[in-house]
N, C-alpha and C positions, 0 to 999 in steps of 0.2 A: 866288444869287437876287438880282435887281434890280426894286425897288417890286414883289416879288410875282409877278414874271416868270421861269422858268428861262432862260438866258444860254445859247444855242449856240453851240457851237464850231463855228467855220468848217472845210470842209473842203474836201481837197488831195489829188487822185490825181496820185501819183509813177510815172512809165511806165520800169520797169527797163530797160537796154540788154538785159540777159539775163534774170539772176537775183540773188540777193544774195548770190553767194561772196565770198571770203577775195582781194578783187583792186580794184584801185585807183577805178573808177566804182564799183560799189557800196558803198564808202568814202565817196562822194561820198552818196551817198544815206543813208549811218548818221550822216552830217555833218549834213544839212541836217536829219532827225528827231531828232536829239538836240538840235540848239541849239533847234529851234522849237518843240516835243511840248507845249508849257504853252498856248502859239496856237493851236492846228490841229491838229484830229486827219489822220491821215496815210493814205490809201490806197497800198499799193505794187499795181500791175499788174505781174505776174515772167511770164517765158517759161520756167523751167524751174525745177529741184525742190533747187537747194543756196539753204538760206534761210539761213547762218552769219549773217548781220550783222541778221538778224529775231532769231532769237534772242542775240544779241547786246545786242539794244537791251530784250530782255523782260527778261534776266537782270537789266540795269542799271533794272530796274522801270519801265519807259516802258510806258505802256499806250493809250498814242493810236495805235496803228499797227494796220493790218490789212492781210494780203496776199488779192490776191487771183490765182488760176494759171489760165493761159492754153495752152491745149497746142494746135500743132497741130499736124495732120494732113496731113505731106506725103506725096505719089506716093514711090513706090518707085524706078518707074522713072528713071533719067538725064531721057530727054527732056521726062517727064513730069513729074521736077520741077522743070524748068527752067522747061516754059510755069505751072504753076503758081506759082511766084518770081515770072512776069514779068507774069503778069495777074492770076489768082486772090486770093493771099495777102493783098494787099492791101484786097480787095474784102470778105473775111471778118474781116479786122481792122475795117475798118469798121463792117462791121456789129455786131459783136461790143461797137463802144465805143459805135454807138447803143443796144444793148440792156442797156449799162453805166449811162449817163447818165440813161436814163429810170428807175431805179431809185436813182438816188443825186443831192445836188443838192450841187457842186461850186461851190467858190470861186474853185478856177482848175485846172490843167492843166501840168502840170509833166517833160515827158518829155527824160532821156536817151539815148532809141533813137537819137538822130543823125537818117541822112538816112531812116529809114523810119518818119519821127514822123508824119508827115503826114494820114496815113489817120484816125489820133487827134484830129488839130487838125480835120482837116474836120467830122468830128463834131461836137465840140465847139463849132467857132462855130457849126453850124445849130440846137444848141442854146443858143446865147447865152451862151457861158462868156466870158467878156470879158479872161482872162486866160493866156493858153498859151503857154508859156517853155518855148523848144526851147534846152536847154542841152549843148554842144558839150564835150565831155573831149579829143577825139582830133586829130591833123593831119588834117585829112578832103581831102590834097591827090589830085585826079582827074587823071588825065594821058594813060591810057593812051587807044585805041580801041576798046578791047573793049566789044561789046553790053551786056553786065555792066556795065560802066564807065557808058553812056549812058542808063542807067536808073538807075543811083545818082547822076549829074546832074540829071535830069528830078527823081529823090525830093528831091534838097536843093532844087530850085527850088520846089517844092511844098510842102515842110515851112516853109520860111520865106514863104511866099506865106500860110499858113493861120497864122501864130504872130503873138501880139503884142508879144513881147519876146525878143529876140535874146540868150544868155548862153554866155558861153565862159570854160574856166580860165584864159587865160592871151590876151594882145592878140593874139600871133602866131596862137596858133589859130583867135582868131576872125575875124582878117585875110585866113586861109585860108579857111574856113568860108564867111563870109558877105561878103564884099568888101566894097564899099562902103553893106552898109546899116546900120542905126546897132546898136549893141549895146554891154554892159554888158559889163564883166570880173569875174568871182568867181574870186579866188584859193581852191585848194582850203586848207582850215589840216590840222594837224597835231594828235596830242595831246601835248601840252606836258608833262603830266607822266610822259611815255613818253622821249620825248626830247628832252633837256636839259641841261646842262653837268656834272649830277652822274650823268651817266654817265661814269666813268672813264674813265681807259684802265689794263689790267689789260698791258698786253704787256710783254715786258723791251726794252731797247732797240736790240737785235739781232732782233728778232722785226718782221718785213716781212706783215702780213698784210693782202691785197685783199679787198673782199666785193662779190658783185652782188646783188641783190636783182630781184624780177621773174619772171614769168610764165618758164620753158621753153619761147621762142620765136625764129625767125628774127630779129622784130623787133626782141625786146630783144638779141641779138645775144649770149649768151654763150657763139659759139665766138670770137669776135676776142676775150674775154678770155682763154681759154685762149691762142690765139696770142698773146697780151701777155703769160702769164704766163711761156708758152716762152720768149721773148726775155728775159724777164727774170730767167729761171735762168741765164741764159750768163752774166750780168755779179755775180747774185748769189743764190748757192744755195741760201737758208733761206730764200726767198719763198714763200706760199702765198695759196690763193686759196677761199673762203666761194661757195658759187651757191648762195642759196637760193632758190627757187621753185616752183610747181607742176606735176608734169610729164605724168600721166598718161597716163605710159610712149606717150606722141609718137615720132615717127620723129625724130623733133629732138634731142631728149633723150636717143636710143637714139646718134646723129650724135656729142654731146657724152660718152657714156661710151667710143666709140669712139675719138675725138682723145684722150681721155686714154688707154687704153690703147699704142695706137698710138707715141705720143710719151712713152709711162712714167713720165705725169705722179701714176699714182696716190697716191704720200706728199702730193703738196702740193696736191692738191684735195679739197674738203671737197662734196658734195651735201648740201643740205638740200631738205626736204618744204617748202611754206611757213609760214612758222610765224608766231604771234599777236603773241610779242615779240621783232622785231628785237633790237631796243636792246640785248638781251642778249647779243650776237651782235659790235655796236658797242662793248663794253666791249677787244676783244683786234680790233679793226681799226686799221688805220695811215692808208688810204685805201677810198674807197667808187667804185665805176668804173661809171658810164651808159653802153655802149656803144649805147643805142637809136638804130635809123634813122629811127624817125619817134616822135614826142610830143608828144602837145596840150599837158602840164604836164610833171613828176616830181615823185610826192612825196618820192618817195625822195632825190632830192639835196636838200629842205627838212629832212627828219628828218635827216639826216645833221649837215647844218651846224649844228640846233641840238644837238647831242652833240659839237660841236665838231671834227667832221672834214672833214678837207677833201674833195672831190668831183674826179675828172675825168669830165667829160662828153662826148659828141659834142657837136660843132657842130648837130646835129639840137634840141637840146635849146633853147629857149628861155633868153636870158639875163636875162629874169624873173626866175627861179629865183636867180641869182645872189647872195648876201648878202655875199658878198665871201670864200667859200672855194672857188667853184667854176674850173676849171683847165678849158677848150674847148679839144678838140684833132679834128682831120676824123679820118674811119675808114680811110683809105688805108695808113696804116701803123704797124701794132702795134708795131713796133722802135719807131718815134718815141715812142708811148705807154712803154711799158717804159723806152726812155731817159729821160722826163720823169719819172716816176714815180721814179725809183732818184734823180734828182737830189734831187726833196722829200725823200726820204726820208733821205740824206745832209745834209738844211741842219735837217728837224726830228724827226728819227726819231719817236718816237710822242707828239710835246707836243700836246695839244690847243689848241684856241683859241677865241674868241665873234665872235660875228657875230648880225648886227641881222636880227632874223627877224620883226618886228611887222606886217609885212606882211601875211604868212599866219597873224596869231594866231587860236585861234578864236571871239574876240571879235567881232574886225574881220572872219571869216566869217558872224559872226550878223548884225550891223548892217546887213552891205552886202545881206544875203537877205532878212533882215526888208525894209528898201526895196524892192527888188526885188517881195516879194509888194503891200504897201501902197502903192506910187505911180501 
């Protein structure tokens, strides 16, 4: 109460990329409702029905949040839902956020959908939202010629024509993203007391163990670690290799049980489902391997360095991320990796080390968002 008045909280529709699974943007979004839930009650807009990081935030007794689910309805047909992609979807998104807005009265406007934010933002300013932050996670690099392609051009033209604040994890992405108009950088943070220096290492000193972390996909590339793990059997034979991610049973994932069989890697590869706590995982790791071809950030090489391990990454990988443990090397060849990798491991078998992570604390994530909502 103030002089006798009740005090409203401000509120804040959050526009999911998807939904809130167990995966690196909707991380972003249990980021930004944890550090701010005491400001702003929190609306999430989801596209689909994994809410992990809703109940996630419930468990941890946060009670400003509420989803709200969005399902649509595409054609069956190929052709058919293609013209509806290309003209339809959008038209029904829209209207969908005008018959949002007129029911709810919003502080601002917060979407990670990327380049199909737009239809949101339009809405929005015709109802005078004054504040709609199109926040960029991804490389959103376009290159190709495809029809596909020239319409997710036209959408990022649009999404950032209708937004008032430009936000990306990391400068390279947003360098990508949005070229030359002005925007903020929010580094994603981490939980600190997840991962931290008194994570051990549990290995003996003969013990060579790799982990990837990440989605079961092309992009995150965990068949070049298997080829780097191969290379790395030739020169030393107690290496193993940790892939934990989600896979639901993909042609991808079917692709990577096959390379191991094939090549009779199964003693020294390890599959994991994705699981809650890494770090447990980080206790018998020696090295942590990003082979991703494209990334707006990694969390995954921040949580690493602060457990004190070192990282080799692609050259894809922003050297943001960098605290002084991460190792860049191009994807062209897995021998090179497996060479680099067997040398570390020869100079520090499993000693860990500290590196300056205040960057990404999740302190310095609150501050920089808190401004972000209030300027």
């Amino acid at each position: 109460m103030l002089n006798g008045t009740k005090c409203i909280m401000k509120k804040i529709l959050l526009i999911a990329y998807n939904d809130l699974n167990n995966s690196g943007v909707p991380n972003v979004i249990y980021q930004v409702i944890k550090a701010l839930h005491n400001d702003y009650f929190f609306d999430v807009l989801v596209f689909g029905s994994d809410d992990y990081y809703y109940r996630k935030l419930k468990n941890e007794g946060i009670k400003n949040i509420n989803l709200i689910k969005y399902f649509e309805k595409m054609p069956k047909s190929r052709i058919k839902r293609m013209l509806w992609h290309l003209f339809k979807e959008q038209r029904e998104r829209y209207n969908f956020m005008k018959k949002l807005l007129n029911h709810n009265d919003y502080f601002a406007v917060h979407s990670f959908k990327e380049t199909d934010t737009w239809p949101f933002f339009k809405a929005a300013k015709r109802k005078g939202i004054k504040k709609r932050i199109f926040h960029c996670n991804v490389d959103l690099t376009i290159s190709s010629l495809k029809i596909k392609d020239f319409f997710k051009k036209r959408n990022k033209r649009l999404s950032i024509k209708y937004s008032t604040s430009l936000v990306g994890v990391s400068k390279k992405c947003c360098q990508i993203a949005f070229g030359t108009n002005k925007f903020d950088v929010l580094y994603n943070s981490y939980d600190e007391k997840k991962y931290n220096n008194n994570v051990l290492n549990e290995n003996h000193n003969d013990s060579f163990v790799i982990t990837q972390v990440g989605t079961f996909c092309d992009n995150k590339n965990q068949l070049f670690s298997l080829e780097v793990l191969n290379e790395l059997l030739k020169i030393y034979n107690n290496a193993k290799l940790n892939l934990i991610g989600y896979n639901g049973k993909t042609q991808y994932y079917c692709d990577l049980i096959d390379y191991v069989k094939k090549n009779k890697l199964e003693k020294h590869v390890l599959f994991y489902e994705k699981i809650e706590d890494v770090s447990a995982i980080y206790k018998t790791t020696t090295f942590v391997v990003v082979p991703s071809k494209k990334e707006g950030f990694s969390l995954v090489t921040i949580e690493a360095q602060a457990c004190g391990i070192e990282v080799f990454a692609s050259s894809n990988i922003t050297d943001e991320t960098n605290c002084g443990g991460v190792i860049f090397l191009d994807l062209n060849n897995p021998k090179k990796w497996a060479d680099r990798l067997y040398q570390e491991f020869l100079e520090k078998k499993n000693k860990k080390e500290s590196f300056d992570l205040k960057n990404f604390s999740f302190e310095n994530f609150k501050n920089k968002l808190k401004y972000l909502y209030e300027k």
